[in-house]
C-alpha positions in Angstrom: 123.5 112.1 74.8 119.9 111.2 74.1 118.1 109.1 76.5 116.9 105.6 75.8 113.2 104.6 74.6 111.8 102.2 77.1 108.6 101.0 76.5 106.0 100.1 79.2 103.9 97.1 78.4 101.5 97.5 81.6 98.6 99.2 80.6 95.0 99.6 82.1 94.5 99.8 86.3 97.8 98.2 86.4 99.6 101.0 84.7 97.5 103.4 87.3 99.2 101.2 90.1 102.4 100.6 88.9 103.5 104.0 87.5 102.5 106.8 90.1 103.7 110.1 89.5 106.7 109.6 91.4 107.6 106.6 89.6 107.0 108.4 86.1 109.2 111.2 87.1 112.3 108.8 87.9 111.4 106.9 84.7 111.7 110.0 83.1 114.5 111.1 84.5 116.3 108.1 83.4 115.0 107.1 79.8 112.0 108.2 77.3 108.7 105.9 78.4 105.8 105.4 76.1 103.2 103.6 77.6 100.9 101.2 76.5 97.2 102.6 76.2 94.9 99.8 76.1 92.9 98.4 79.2 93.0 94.6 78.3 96.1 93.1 78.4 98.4 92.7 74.7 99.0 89.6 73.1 102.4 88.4 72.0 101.7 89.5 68.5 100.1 92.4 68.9 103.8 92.9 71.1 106.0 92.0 68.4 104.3 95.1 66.2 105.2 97.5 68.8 108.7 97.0 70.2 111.0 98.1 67.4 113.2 101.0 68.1 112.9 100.4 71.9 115.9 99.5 74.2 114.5 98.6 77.4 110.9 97.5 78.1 109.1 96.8 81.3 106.8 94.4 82.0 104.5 93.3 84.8 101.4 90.5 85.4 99.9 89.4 82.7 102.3 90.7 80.1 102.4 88.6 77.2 105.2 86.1 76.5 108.7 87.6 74.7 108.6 84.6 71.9 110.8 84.3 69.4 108.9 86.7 67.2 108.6 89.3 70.2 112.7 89.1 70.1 113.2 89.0 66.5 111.0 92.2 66.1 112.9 94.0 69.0 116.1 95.0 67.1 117.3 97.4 69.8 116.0 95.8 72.7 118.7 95.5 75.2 117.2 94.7 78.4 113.4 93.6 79.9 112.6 95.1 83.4 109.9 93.1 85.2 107.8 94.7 87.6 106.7 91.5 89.6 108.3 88.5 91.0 108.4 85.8 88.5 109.6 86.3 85.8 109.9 82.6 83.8 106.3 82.9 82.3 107.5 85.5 79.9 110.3 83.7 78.1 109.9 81.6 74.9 110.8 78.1 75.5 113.5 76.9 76.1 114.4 80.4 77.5 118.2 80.3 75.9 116.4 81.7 72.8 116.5 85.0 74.9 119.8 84.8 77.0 121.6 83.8 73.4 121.0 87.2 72.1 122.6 88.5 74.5 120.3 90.3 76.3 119.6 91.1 79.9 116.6 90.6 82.7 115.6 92.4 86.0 113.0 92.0 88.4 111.5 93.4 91.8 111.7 90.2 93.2 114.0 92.0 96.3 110.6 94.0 96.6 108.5 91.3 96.0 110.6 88.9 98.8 109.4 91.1 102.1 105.9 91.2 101.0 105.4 87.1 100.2 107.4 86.9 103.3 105.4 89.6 105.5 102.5 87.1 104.5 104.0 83.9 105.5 104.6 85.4 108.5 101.3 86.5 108.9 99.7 82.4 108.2 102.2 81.1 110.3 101.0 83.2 113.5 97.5 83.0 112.4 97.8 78.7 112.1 99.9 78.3 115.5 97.3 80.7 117.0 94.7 78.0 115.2 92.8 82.0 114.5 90.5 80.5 111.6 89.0 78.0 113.8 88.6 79.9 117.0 86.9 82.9 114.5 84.3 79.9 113.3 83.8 78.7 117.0 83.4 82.3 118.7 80.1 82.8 116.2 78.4 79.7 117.3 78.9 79.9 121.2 78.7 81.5 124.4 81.6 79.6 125.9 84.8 81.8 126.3 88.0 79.9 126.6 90.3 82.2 128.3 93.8 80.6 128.4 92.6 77.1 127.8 91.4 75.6 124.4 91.3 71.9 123.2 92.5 73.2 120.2 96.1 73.8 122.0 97.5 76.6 120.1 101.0 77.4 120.3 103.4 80.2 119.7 106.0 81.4 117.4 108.4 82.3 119.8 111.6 79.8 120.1 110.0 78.1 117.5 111.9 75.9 115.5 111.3 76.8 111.7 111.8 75.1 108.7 112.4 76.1 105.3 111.9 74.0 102.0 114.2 76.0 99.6 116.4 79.4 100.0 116.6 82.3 98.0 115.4 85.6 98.4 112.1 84.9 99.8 113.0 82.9 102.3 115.9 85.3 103.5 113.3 88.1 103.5 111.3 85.1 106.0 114.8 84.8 108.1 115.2 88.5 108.8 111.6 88.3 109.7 111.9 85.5 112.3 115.1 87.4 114.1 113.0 89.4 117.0 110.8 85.7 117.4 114.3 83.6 118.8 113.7 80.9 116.5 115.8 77.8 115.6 116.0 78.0 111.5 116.2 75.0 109.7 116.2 74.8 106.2 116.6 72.3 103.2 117.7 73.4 99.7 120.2 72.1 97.0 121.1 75.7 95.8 122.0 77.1 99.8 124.7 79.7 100.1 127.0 77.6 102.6 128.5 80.9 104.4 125.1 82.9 104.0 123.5 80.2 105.9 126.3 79.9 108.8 126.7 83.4 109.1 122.5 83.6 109.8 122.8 80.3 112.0 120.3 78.8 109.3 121.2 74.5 109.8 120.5 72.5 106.5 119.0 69.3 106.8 118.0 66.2 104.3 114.1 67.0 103.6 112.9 64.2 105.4 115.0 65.6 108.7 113.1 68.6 108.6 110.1 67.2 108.0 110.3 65.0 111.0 111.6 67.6 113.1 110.3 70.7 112.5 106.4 71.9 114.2 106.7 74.8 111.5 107.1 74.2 107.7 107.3 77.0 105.4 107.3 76.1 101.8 109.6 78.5 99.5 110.7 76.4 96.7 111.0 77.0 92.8 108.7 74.6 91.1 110.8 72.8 88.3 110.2 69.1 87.5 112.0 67.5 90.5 109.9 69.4 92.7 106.3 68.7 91.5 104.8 66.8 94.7 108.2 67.0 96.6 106.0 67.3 99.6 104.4 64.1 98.9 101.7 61.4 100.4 105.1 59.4 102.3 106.4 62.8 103.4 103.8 64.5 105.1 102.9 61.7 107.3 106.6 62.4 108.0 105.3 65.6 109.8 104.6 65.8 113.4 100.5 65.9 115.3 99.5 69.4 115.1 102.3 70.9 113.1 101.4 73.7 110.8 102.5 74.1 107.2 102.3 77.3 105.3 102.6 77.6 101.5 103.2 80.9 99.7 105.3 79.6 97.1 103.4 77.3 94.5 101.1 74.4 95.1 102.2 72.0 92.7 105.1 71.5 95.4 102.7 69.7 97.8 100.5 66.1 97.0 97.0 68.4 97.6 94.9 65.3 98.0 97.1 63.6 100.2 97.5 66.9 102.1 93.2 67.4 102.3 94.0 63.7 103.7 95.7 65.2 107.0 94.1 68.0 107.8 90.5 66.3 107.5 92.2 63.6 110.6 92.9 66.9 112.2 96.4 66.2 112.7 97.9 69.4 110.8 97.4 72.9 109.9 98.1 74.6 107.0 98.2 78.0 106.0 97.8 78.5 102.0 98.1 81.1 99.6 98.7 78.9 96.4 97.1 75.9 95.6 96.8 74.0 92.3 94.8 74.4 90.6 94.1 78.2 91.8 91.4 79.1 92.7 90.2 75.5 94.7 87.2 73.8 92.7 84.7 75.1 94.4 83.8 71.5 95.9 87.3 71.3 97.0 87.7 70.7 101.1 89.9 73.1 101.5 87.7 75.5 101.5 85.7 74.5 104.5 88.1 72.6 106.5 88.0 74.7 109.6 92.4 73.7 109.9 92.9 74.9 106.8 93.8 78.8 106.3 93.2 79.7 102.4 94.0 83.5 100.9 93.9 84.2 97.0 97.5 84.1 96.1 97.7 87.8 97.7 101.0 87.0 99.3 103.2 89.6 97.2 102.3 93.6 97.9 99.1 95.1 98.5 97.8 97.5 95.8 99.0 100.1 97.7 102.5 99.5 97.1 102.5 98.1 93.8 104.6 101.1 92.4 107.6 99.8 94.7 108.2 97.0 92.1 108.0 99.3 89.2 110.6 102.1 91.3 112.3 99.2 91.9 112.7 98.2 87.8 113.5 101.9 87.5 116.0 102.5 89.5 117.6 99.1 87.6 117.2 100.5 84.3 119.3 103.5 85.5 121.9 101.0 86.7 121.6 99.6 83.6 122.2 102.9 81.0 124.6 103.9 83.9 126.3 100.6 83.2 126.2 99.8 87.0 126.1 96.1 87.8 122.1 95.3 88.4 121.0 94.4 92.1 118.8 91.7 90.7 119.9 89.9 87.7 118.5 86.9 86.5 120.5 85.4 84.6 119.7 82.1 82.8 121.4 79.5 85.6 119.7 81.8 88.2 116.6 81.1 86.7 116.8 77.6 87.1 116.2 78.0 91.2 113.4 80.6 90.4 109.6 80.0 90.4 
């Protein structure tokens, strides 16, 4: 039986990244690749003139969008493997034009999760340990503080966490949190009930958490009733000297209301998304000495890019093996995705 065509729309330093020799050989092993030659990324039209005859095609950042053209050209095209996290960029609008046809999605967002959530880890410690400001104070003085600093940094052990939203991300976070002994809170109106009582996660109103919780980590899906769901009333909801960390997307939090806070010194925050991205360069976040900022570099170092594309391998060998797919999105799963 004659393996499928599956054609690989990363192309350039990506492609280098992505598809390894190790990664090739399983694609290989699994379907026929050709991949895409050019260094600058392809449009959508220049998309639809190449994907007739294939089955399967992977995609990754920066791939163009599958329009309505894209899918009318792809006659054979059974199934799009994305080698990245979100995926919702790359369907036409409204996005039933693709799950109509019938067709299927994939994505290394289980590969993704551990990495965004390595990082939120990593701001969290960083803010409670108040790291940015004692690296900006230790350059200008002498004094050394030993175990005593007005800037009363605290710890993540027996912590008590809380989440805004639930899915993969922020059970990646959970598993993360185990060997720390901390109290989980979390607030999401797409929760798995028995998920969260077997994990001993408690779900709260937003405003409980808010209130309650010294540690706010932000995971949510942005869709139009969450735009600025962490708004102006709401973060003066948040305690003195709380930190809030945000590696999901920062249309989810009022930005000028939140500059408001941390220039009274009353919180910290630990971002790797902000909106617009990057920061205007006259914005305050990028001075305010409580305010942690990295470039959206919360999903997996270059280094272990090819573990999202093994990962959309080995689910296009599901796939052709007709083995139920680890990670499916399907079009009402992609109404809780970012």
């Amino acid at each position: 039986m004659a393996k499928p065509s599956v054609l690989v729309v990363p192309g350039g330093k990506l492609q280098e990244q992505l598809f390894t020799a190790r990664v090739r050989k399983g694609l290989a092993e699994v379907a026929v690749p050709v991949y895409n030659e050019p260094e600058e990324p392809l449009s959508s039209e220049e998309l639809a003139g190449l994907v007739q005859g294939y089955e399967a095609i992977i995609t990754g950042w920066g791939s163009p969008q599958l329009t309505l053209e894209v899918l009318d050209a792809a006659t054979e095209l059974r199934i799009v493997a994305h080698a990245a996290g979100s995926a919702r960029f790359l369907l036409p609008e409204p996005a039933e034009g693709f799950f109509q046809r019938g067709l299927r999605m994939t994505s290394a967002t289980p590969t993704m999760s551990r990495y965004v959530a390595e990082h939120t880890l990593c701001l969290t410690i960083a803010c409670l340990r108040r790291i940015s400001r004692f690296r900006e104070e230790i350059k200008q003085s002498d004094l050394w503080w030993g175990t005593y600093s007005e800037l009363d940094p605290d710890s993540l052990i027996e912590q008590r966490v809380g989440m805004v939203g639930l899915g993969s991300i922020a059970w990646a976070f959970v598993r993360l949190l185990k060997p720390f002994q901390c109290e989980v809170w979390a607030y999401s109106r797409h929760a798995d009930l028995d998920r969260a009582a077997r994990e001993k996660v408690k779900l709260v109103g937003l405003e409980e958490l808010l209130t309650n919780c010294p540690v706010i980590c932000l995971f949510a899906a942005v869709r139009p009733d969450t735009v600025n769901m962490i708004s102006r009333e709401r973060l003066k909801l948040i305690a003195d000297g709380s930190v809030i960390v945000n590696t999901a997307r920062g249309a989810l939090v009022d930005e000028e209301a939140l500059i408001e806070e941390l220039r009274a010194g009353r919180l910290w925050a630990g971002l790797d998304v902000t909106d617009p991205e990057p920061p205007a360069l006259g914005s305050p976040l990028r001075d305010l000495p409580n305010a942690l900022l990295t470039p959206h570099v919360g999903g997996p170092v270059p280094s272990r890019y090819w573990e999202m594309a093994m990962f959309v391998v080995q689910e296009l060998g599901r796939f052709f093996r007709g083995e139920p797919l680890e990670a499916e999105i399907t079009e009402e799963r992609l109404r809780g995705m970012a």
